[in-house]
N, C-alpha and C positions, 0 to 999 in steps of 0.2 A: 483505325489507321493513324500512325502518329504523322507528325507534321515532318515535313523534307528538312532534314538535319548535314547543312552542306559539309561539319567534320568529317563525316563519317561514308564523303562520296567518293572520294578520291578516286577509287578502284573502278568508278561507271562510268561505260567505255564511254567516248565520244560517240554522237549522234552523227550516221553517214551524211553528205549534205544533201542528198535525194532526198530521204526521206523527211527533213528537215523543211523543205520547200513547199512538204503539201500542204503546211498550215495545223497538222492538227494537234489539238493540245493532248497533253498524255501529263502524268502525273495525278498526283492528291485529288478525290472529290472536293470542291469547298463547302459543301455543306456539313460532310464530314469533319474539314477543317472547321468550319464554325463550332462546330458542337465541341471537338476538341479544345476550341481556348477556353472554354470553362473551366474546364479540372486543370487547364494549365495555369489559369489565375489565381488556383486554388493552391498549387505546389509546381510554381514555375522552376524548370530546371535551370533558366536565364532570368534574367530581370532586366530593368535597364540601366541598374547599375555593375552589371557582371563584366569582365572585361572580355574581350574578344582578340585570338590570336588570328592574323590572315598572313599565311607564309610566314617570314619569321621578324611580323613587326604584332604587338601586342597594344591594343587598345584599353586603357585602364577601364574603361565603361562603354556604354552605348548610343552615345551622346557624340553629334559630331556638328561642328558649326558649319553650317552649307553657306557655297561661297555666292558672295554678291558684290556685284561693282559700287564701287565705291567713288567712280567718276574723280580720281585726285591724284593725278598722276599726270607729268609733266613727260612728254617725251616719249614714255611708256614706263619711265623711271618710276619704283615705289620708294616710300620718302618717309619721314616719322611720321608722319597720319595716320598711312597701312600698320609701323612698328605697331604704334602704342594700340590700335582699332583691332588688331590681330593680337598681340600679344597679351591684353585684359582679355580676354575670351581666353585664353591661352591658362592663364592664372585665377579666370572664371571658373575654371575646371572640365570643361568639355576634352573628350579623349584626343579629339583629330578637331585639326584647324587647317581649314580649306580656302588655299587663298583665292582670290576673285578671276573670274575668266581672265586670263590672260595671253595677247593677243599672239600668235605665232610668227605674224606677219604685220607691218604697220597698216596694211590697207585691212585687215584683218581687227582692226580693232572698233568696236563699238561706236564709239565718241574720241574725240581727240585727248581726251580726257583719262581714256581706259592705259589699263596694267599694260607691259610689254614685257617679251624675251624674245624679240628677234633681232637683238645683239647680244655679244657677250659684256658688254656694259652694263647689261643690265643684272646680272649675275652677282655680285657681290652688294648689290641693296638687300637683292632676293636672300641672299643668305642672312644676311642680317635679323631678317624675319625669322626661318627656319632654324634659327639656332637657338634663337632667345624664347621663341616656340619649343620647342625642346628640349629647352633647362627648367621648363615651367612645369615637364612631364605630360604636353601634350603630343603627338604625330602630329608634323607637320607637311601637309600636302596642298599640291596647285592644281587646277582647272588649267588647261591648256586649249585655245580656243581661236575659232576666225569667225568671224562676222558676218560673213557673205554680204549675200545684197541686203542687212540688214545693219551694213558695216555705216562711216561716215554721218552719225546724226552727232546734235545737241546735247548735252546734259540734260536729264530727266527734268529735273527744278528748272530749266528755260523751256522746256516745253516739250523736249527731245525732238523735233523736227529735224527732217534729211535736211542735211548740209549740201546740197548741191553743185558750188563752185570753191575754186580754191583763196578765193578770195573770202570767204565765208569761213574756210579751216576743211575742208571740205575734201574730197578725192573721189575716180572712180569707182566703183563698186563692182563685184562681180558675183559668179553664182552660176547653177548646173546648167540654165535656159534662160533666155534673155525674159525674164517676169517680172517686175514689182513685186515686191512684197505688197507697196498699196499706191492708188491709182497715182498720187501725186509725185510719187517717189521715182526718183533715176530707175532707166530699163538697166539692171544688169549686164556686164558684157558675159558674153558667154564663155566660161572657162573650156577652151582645148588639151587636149590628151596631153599636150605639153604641157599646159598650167596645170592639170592635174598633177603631174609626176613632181612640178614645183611646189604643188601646195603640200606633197609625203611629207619631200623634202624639208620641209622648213617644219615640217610636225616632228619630224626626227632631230635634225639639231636642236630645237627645242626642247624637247623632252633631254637632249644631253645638257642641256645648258641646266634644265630645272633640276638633273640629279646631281650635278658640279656645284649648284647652291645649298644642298644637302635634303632636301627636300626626301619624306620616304612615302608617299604615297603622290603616283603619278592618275592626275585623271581628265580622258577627254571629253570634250564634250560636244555631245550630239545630240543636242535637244534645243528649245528654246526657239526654233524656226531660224538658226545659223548656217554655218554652210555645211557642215555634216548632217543636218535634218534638212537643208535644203534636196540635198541628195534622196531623199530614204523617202520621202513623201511625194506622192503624185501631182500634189498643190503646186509644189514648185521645180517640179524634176519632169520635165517634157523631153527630154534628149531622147535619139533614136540608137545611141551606139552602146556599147558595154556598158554604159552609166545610166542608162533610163531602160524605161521599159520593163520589163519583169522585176519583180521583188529580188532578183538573185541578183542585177545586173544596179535597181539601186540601192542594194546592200553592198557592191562591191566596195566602193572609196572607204567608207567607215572598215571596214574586213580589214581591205589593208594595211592601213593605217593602223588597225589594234594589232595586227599582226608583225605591224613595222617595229613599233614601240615596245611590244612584250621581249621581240629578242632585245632589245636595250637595255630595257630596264631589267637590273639585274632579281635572277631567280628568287631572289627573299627577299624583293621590295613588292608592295600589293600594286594593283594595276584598276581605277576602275574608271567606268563611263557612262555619265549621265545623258540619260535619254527621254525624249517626248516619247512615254506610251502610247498617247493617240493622238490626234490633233483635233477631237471631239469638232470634226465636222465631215459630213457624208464624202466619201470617194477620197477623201484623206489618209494618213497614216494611222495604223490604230493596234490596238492591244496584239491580236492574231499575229500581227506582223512583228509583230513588239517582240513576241515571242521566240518565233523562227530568229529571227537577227539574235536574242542574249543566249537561243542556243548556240549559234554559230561564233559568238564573244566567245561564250566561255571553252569551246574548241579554240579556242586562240591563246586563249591565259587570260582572260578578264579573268578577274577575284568579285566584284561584286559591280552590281548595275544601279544607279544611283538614279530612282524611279522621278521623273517629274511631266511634265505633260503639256498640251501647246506650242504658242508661239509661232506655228506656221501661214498663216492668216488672223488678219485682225477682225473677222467677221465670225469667229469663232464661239459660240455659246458654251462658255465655262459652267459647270455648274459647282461655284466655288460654295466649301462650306468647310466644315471642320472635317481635319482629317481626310477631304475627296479625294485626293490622289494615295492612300494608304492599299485603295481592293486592288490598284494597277499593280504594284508592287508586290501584295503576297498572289496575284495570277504569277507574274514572271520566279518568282521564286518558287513556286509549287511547282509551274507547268516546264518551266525551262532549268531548273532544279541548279539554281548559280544563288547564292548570296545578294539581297540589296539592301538600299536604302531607302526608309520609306519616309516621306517630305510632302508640305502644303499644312497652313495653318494649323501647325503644332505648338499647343500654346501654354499645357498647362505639365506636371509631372507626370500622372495619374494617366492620360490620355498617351504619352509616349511610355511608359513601361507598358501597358494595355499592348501597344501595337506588339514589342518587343516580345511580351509572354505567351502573347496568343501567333507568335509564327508569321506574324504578315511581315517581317522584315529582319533584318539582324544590325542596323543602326537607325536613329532616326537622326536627319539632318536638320537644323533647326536653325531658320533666318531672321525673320523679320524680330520674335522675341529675341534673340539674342539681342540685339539692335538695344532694344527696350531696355533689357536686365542682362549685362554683361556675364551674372554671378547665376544666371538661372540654372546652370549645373551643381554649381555649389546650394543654393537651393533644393534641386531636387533630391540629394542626399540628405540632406535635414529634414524632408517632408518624408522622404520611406524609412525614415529613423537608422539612418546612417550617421555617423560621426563626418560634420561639414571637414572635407579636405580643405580647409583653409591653405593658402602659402605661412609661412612661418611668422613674415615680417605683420601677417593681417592677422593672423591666428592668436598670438599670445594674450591681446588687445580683446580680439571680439569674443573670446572666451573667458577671460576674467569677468568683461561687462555682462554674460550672459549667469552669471554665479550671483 
């Protein structure tokens, strides 16, 4: 049996959402899939240097810089730090450059510290980014995100601590059920059907604002134990009404919301949303559920699900390693048969073509080394004996010295 080849799905019908609900997985064996990446590493028909068309933006390779906060942002304003931290990854050679959560709403942002577009002020920085991102021959794409009650801390390098008063930089917090995230932290206030329909709302002008900065890949995010994973997990979703309680009801908020944004974004820009597959703790959210939900995305227009995992409790037993969140990633792409991303200490060349040739994902997203080696795409085409895409202005130079 070959591996789930999303070009060639187009024509499978959507999944009723009954049946969707029972949980059960359908698709690929993976032991079959196991056994299949062998001959596929043998005469990969992809690599992770092939490029990747989704709708009608094309990815020169398989390489994408997964977004992370960068705590340097005044206001919500991004400023030359983001340019030049964004745009060197950009002329590093990764295909897609993915800017950092940024926040929908100001009470929505991380730290006081974090990105913003919940004005239109902030729109012509953002482009700034996106365009010089996109002369460099990368896709240029933003994380669009709230915080929930995980919203109002410190800068990681101070300690990240809840900021609790406004004297401190501080604000209230909210979220599905008045819970903590952890014991010392402000109770959430509990978001109403009317803060609900405020919170689409402001995902939606957002998303207008991030495609008015040019931006072509729009992505939300629902993982990290934010307020869209605060929804979807039992840890932190106690409500009794449409929004808790059954997996359909907290699946609902994220649904909408992808379904708000897919009519927005227009038909040949890609759409995607990163998600916690599980929150590797008992009576948590977890892979099954993971599942049902990227079938019910990709009924909506999701293009691909940008696998990561956690974040919902901090009592959580990770079991980080190399590559641990890659098998979440080819489950959802097997079982739920939509494109992802597969991400978590991706470190070296060798190890992300590997993911890409053997089927567990169709990009890998790569953060912390980026950090390290701005160039590590242009690297990895020199390591699978690829001619390095250098830029022109670095190429003439590092190619002479190399003779």
């Amino acid at each position: 049996m070959s591996h789930y080849d999303p070009d060639k799905d187009a024509s499978s019908p959507p999944h009723p959402t009954n049946s969707l609900l029972t949980g059960k997985s359908v698709g690929q064996n993976p032991v079959q899939a196991q056994c299949q990446s062998e001959h596929d590493r043998e005469i990969p028909e992809v690599d992770l240097l092939s490029p990747l068309t989704i709708r009608g933006v094309t990815f020169s390779n398989r390489i994408a810089m997964s977004p992370m906060c960068m705590y340097s942002a005044q206001d919500g304003f991004a400023n030359d730090f983001h340019l030049v931290h964004l745009g060197s990854r950009a002329i590093g050679g990764v295909a897609l450059v993915v800017v950092e959560a940024t926040a929908v709403t100001a009470e929505g942002r991380i730290s006081p510290a974090d990105m913003g577009i919940w004005k239109d002020e902030h729109i012509e920085p953002l482009a700034r980014i996106a365009n010089f991102v996109e002369t460099q021959g990368a896709v240029p794409g933003i994380q669009l995100a709230h915080a929930g009650r995980k919203a109002s801390c410190d800068k990681p390098w101070k300690g990240g601590r809840s900021l609790k008063t406004a004297a401190e930089g501080g604000w209230p917090v909210i979220g599905p059920s008045p819970l903590p995230f952890d014991a010392e932290d402000p109770i959430p206030s509990l978001l109403s059907i009317e803060d609900i329909e405020h919170c689409i709302d402001a995902w939606e002008v957002a998303t207008r604002r991030a495609l008015a900065a040019g931006f072509k890949v729009i992505e939300l995010h629902a993982a990290h134990g934010y307020l869209m994973h605060e929804f979807l997990s039992p840890i932190s979703n106690q409500r009794t009404d449409d929004y808790g309680g059954s997996l359909e009801n907290r699946m609902r908020l994220l649904l909408r919301v992808a379904g708000r944004l897919r009519e927005i974004i227009p038909r040949e820009l890609p759409f995607f949303v990163r998600i916690s597959a599980t929150d590797w703790t008992e009576g948590g959210w977890d892979i099954e559920q993971s599942i049902v939900l990227c079938r019910e995305l990709k009924v909506r227009g999701v293009d691909l699900i940008d696998v990561s995992s956690g974040g919902a409790t901090p009592d959580a037993k990770i079991p980080v390693s190399r590559g641990y969140q890659i098998p979440l990633a080819r489950r959802i792409r097997e079982e739920a048969r939509i494109r992802t991303g597969g991400l978590g200490l991706i470190t070296d060349p060798q190890h992300a073509d590997e993911i890409i040739t053997s089927g567990q994902a169709d990009l890998v997203f790569i953060g912390r080394e980026l950090l390290r080696e701005p160039y590590w795409a242009i690297k990895a085409q020199h390591f699978m004996g690829e001619e390095p895409a250098w830029p022109t202005q670095y190429g003439y130079a590092v190619k002479r010295r190399a003779r």
